[in-house]
C-alpha distance (Angstrom), angle and dihedral (degrees) to the residues before:
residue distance angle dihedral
X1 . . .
X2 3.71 . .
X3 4.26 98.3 .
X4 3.93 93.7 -179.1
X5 3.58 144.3 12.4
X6 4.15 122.4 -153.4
X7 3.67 117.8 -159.3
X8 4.13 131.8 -176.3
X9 3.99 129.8 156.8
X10 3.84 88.9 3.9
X11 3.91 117.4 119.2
X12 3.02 119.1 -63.6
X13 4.18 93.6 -12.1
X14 3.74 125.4 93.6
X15 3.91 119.6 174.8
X16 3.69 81.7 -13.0
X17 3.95 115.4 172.5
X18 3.98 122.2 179.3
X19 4.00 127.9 175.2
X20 3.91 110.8 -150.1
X21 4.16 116.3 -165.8
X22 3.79 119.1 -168.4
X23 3.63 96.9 -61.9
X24 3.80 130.3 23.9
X25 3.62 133.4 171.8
X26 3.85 113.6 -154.8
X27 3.71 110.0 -148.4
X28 4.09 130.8 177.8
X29 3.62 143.2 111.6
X30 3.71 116.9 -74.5
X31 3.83 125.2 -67.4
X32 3.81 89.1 21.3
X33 3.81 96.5 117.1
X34 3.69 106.1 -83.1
X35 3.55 103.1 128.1
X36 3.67 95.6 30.0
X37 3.81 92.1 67.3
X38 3.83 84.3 62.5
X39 3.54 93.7 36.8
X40 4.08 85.7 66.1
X41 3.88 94.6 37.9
X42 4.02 84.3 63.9
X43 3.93 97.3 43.0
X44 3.97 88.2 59.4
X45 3.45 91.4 39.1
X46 3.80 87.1 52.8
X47 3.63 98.7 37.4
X48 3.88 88.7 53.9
X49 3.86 101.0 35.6
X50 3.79 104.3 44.1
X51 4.12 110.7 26.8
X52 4.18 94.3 -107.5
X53 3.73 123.8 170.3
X54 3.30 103.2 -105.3
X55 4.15 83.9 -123.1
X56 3.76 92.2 62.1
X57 3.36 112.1 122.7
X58 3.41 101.1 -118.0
X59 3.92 84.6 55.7
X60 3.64 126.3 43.9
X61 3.41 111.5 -32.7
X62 4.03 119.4 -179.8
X63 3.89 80.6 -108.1
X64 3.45 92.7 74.0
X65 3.86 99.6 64.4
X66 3.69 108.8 112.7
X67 4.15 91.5 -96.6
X68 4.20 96.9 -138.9
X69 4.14 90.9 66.5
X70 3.62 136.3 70.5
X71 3.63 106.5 -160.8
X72 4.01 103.3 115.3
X73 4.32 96.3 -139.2
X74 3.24 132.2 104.1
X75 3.63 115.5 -162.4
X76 4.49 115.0 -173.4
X77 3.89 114.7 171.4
X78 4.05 130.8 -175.3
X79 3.69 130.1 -169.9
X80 3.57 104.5 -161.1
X81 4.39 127.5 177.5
X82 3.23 125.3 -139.5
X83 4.14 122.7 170.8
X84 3.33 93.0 -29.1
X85 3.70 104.4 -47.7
X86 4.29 127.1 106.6
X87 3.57 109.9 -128.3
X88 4.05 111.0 -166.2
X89 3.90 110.7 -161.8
X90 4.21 109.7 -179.0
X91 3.80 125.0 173.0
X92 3.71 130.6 -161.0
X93 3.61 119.7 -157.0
X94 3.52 125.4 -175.5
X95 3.98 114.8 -161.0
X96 3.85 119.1 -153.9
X97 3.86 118.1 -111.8
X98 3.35 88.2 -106.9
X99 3.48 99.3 53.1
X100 3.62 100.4 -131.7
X101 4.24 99.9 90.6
X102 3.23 125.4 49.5
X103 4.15 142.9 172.6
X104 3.51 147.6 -165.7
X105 3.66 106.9 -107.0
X106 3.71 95.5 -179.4
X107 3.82 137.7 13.0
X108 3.54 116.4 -175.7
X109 4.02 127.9 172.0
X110 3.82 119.9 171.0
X111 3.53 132.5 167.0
X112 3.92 127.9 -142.0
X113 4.09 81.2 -5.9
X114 4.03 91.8 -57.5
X115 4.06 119.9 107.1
X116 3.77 125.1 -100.1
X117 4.06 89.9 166.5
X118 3.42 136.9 -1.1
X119 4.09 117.0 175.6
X120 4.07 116.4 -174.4
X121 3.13 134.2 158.7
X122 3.80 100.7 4.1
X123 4.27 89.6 -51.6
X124 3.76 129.9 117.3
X125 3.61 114.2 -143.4
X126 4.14 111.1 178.9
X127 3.53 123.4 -179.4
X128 4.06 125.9 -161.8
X129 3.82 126.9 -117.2
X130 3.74 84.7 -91.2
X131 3.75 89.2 60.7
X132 3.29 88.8 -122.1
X133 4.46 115.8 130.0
X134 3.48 120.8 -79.2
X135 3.49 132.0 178.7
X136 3.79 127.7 -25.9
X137 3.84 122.6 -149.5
X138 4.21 143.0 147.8
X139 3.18 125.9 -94.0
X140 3.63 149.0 174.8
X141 3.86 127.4 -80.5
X142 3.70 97.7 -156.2
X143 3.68 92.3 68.0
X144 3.78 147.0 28.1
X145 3.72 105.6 -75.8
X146 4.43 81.7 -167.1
X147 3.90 91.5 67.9
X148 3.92 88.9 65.4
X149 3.44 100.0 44.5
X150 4.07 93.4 118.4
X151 4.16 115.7 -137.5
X152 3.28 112.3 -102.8
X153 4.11 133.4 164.9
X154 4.18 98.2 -91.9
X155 4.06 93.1 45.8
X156 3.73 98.6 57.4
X157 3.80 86.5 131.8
X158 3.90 103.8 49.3
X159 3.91 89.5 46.3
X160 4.01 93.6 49.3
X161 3.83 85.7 54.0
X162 3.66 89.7 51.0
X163 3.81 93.6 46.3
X164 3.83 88.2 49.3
X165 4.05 93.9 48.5
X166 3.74 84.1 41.9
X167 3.73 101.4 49.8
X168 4.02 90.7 46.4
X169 4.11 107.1 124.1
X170 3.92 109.4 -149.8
X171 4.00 104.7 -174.6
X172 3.85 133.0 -167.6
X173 3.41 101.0 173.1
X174 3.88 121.2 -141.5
X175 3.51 105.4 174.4
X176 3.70 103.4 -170.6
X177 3.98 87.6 60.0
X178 3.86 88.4 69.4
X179 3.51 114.3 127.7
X180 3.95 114.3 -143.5
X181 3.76 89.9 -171.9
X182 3.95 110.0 80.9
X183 4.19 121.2 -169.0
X184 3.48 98.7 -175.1
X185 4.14 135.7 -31.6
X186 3.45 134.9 -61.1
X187 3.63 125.6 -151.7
X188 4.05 95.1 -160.3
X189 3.65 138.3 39.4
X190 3.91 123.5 -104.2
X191 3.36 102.9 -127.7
X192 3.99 97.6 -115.0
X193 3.75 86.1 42.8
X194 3.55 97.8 -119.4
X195 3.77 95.5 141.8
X196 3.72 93.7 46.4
X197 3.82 89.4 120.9
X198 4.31 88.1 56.6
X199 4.18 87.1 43.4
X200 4.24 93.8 49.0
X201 3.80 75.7 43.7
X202 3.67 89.4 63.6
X203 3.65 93.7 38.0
X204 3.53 106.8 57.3
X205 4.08 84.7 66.2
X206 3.85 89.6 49.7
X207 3.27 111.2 38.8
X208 4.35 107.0 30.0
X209 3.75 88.1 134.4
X210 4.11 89.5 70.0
X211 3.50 101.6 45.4
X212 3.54 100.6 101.7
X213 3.37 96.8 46.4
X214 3.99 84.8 49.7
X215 3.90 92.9 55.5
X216 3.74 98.8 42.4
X217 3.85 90.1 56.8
X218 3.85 88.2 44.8
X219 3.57 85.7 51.5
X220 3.27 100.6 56.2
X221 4.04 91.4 52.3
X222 3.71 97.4 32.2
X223 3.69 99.9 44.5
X224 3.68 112.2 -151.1
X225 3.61 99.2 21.9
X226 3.56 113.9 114.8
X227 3.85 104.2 177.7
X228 3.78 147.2 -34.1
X229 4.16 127.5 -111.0
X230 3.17 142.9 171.7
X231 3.89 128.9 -107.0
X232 3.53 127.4 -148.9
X233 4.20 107.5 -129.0
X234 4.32 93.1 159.6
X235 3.46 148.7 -14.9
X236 3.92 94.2 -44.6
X237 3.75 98.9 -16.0
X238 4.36 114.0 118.4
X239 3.39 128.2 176.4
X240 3.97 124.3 -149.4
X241 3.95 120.5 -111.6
X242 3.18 134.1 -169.2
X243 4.21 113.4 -154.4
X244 4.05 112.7 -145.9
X245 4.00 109.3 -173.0
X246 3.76 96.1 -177.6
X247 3.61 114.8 177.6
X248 4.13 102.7 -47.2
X249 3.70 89.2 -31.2
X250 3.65 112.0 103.5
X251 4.31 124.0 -165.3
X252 3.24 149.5 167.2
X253 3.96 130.4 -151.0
X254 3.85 131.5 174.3
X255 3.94 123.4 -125.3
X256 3.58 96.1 -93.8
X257 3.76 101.6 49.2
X258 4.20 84.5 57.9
X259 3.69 112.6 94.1
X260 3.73 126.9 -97.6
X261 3.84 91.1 -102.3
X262 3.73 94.2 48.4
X263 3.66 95.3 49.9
X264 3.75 94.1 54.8
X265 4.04 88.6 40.8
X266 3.96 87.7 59.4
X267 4.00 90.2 48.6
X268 3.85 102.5 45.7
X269 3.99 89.2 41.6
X270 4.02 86.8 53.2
X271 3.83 86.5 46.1
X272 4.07 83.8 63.4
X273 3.61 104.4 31.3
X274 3.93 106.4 29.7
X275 3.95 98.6 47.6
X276 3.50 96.6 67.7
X277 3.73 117.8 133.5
X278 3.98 90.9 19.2
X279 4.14 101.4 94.7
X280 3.50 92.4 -142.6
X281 4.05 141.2 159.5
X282 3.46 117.9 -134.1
X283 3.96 125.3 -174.8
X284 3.58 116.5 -167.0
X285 3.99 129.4 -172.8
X286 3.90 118.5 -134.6
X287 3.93 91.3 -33.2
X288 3.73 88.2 -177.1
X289 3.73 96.2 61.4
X290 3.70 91.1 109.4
X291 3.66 103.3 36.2
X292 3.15 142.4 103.8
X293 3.64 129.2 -116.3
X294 3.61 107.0 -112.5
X295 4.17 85.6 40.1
X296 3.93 96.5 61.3
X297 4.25 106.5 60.8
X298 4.37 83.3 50.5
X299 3.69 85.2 57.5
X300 3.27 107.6 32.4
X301 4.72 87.6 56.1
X302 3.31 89.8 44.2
X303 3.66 93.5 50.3
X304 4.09 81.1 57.7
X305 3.20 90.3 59.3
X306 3.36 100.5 50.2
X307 3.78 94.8 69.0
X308 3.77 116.5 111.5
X309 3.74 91.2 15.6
X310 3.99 102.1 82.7
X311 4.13 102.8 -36.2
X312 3.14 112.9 66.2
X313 3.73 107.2 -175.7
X314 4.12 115.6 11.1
X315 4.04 114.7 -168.1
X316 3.74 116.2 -167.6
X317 3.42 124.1 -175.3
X318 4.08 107.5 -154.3
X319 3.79 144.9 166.8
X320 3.81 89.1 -172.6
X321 4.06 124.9 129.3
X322 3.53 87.3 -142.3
X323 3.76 99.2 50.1
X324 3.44 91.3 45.9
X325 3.60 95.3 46.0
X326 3.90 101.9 42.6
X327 3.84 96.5 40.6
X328 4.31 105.2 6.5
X329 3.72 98.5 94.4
X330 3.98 98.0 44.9
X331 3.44 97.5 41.0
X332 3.55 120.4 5.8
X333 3.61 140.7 120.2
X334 3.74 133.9 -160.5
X335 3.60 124.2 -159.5
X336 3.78 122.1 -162.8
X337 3.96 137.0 180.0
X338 3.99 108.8 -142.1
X339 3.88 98.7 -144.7
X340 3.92 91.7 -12.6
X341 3.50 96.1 -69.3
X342 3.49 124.5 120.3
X343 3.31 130.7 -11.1
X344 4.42 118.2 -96.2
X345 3.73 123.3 -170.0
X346 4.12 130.1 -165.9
X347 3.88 136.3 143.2
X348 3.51 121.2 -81.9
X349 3.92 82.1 -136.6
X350 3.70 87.2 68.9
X351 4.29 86.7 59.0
X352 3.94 103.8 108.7
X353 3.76 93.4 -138.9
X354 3.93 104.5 57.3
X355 3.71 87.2 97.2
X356 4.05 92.1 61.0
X357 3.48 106.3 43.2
X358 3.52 145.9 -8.6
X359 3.77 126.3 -49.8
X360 3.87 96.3 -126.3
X361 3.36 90.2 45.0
X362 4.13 89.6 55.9
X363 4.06 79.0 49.1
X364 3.89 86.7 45.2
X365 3.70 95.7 59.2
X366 3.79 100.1 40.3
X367 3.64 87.3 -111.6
X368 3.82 94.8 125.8
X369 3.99 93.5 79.2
C-alpha cells in the first residue's frame, strides 16, 4: 500500500508530505486538495503503466505547477509497502520556462533505502535484486524510462512495484457515462467507470468463485435483481443485463436503462466483492454521490471489512455525514488551505471537539479549520 505521499510545486501543494495507513478518509471544504491527491495517484499510475509523456494531460502538465511560484521543478514522491519491504519511488520534473516542454530530471526508485533505478541526466542505471549494478542505457526525458524496464528474473522487486502502481484503481464514478455495450474486456477501471460493462466483462472469467456472494449483497440493495450477464449482440460485441425476478414477474434490463444510483451501487459493490485475490489500492472520490441514504453506512462497513481480503489500501475522499461519522475520527484526514494558499494536512483525531459531538457536525459548523 501507498504509506506516504510527497508533494512540491503541484496545485495547490508545496513541500507537502502526507502518511496514508490502510484506510483514509480525506475530508475538507471544496478546492482544498481532495481530488487532487487522486488526481496525482493516477498520473504515476499512468505514467508508469501505459508509456505517457510525462506532459500528457492526464500526467503532469505545466498546468499543474502550483501557479503563485516560479521555480520550474516539480518534485512527487511515494512510499509504498510491499511484503515487508519500503519501496521509495521520487520523480523530478523540470518544466520549460515556457511552460509548454517539460522533462524528467531525476527518477529514482530504491527499495529498503538501496537503488533498484536511478535515471539522470538522460542515463539508465538498473541494479539487480541483489542491489548489485545492472545494466546502463539512454533514455528519453519526456517519459518514464522505469515503465520500460522489461521483467526479467533478477528485478522481481522493481517489476512488483510497477505491477502494484500499475494495478492501482482510482475511481470517480459518473454513472450515466456507463457503456452497456462491451467490445471486448478490460482488466482495469476507467476512472469515471464508463467501461464498467468491458471490466465486469473481464471479471466474470476471474473472479466466478465470488459471484454469489456479489449478487446476494446486490440483492439486498437492489431488490429484485438477481444477477448480471452478458448478451451476445455480434461477433464479440455483449451488452450488460441486469436480471430482476420480482415476485412471479421475471425481466431483464441493460446497464444503461438502470438508474444512476444503481449503476454506481453495482460498481462500488464489485470494488468489494470482485477484487478479491488481487492486493490492490483503490482510491475513490465521493463514492456516495449517487446514493441513497440508507444505501451508504452498508457499504461503507462492508468496505471495512474488505481490507486484507483483496484491497489492500482504500482512499475515499468524502464530504458525507456518514463517512465522516462511521470512519472520520479513526481514520480521517482533513486538509485545509489557510487563505487559499497551500495546501495543510492533519487528522481529524487531532480536532479537540470529536469527543463532544459528531465529526460532521465539527465539519458542519466550520469548526474543523
Amino acid at each position: 500500500m501507498i504509506k506516504r505521499i510527497y508533494l512540491d510545486n503541484y496545485k495547490s501543494f508545496a513541500n507537502f508530505d502526507m502518511p496514508l495507513s490502510e484506510l483514509v478518509v480525506l475530508a475538507g471544504g471544496n478546492g482544498v486538495g481532495k481530488s487532487a491527491i487522486l488526481d496525482v495517484v493516477y498520473a504515476l499510475k499512468r505514467l508508469l503503466g501505459s508509456g505517457s509523456l510525462v506532459t500528457h494531460p492526464e500526467c503532469f502538465p505545466a498546468s499543474t505547477c502550483t501557479r503563485w511560484r516560479t521555480d520550474s521543478v516539480q518534485s512527487v514522491a511515494v512510499e509504498v509497502e510491499l511484503s515487508g519491504s519500503r519501496f521509495d519511488y521520487q520523480l523530478l520534473i523540470e518544466h520549460h520556462e515556457d511552460r509548454r516542454k517539460a522533462r524528467i530530471q531525476r527518477e529514482l526508485l530504491t527499495c529498503d533505502g538501496k537503488p533498484l533505478f536511478d535515471f539522470e541526466g538522460g542515463e539508465v542505471h538498473l541494479y539487480r535484486d541483489d542491489f548489485t549494478p545492472g545494466p546502463t542505457f539512454s533514455s528519453s526525458w519526456s517519459e518514464s524510462a522505469l515503465a520500460r524496464v522489461p521483467a526479467r528474473s533478477d528485478n522481481k522487486k522493481l517489476t512488483s512495484f510497477l505491477d502494484f502502481m500499475r494495478s492501482i484503481l482510482v475511481c470517480g464514478l459518473y454513472p450515466r457515462a456507463f457503456s452497456a455495450e462491451s467490445q471486448d474486456e478490460s482488466i482495469t477501471l476507467e476512472r469515471d467507470g464508463a467501461n464498467f460493462a468491458s471490466w465486469f466483462r473481464h471479471l466474470v472469467q476471474e473472479q466466478q468463485e465470488h459471484m454469489t456472494a456479489y449478487y446476494t449483497a446486490l440483492n439486498a440493495v437492489i431488490p429484485g435483481l438477481s444477477a448480471l450477464r452478458m448478451e451476445r449482440v455480434g461477433v464479440e460485441a455483449r451488452v450488460l443485463q441486469a436480471v430482476f425476478n420480482a415476485s412471479e414477474d421475471r425481466f431483464v434490463l441493460n446497464l444503461d436503462e438502470l438508474s444512476d444510483g444503481q449503476r454506481a451501487l453495482l460498481a462500488l459493490y464489485a470494488l468489494i466483492y470482485l477484487s478479491k485475490g488481487q492486493s490492490r489500492a483503490v482510491f475513490i472520490d465521493e463514492p456516495d454521490n449517487y446514493l441513497a441514504l440508507r444505501e451508504i453506512q452498508p457499504w461503507l462497513s462492508l468496505l471495512e471489512e474488505a481490507l486484507g481480503d483483496g484491497l489492500t489500501q482504500v482512499v475515499l475522499c468524502s464530504h458525507h455525514p456518514e463517512a465522516l461519522n462511521l470512519l472520520g475520527a479513526s481514520h480521517g484526514l482533513v486538509l485545509e488551505r489557510p487563505q487559499g494558499r497551500v495546501t495543510r494536512v492533519r487528522a481529524i483525531s487531532s480536532l479537540d471537539l470529536t469527543e463532544v459531538m459528531s465529526v460532521s457536525e465539527i465539519f458542519a459548523r466550520g469548526w474543523e479549520s
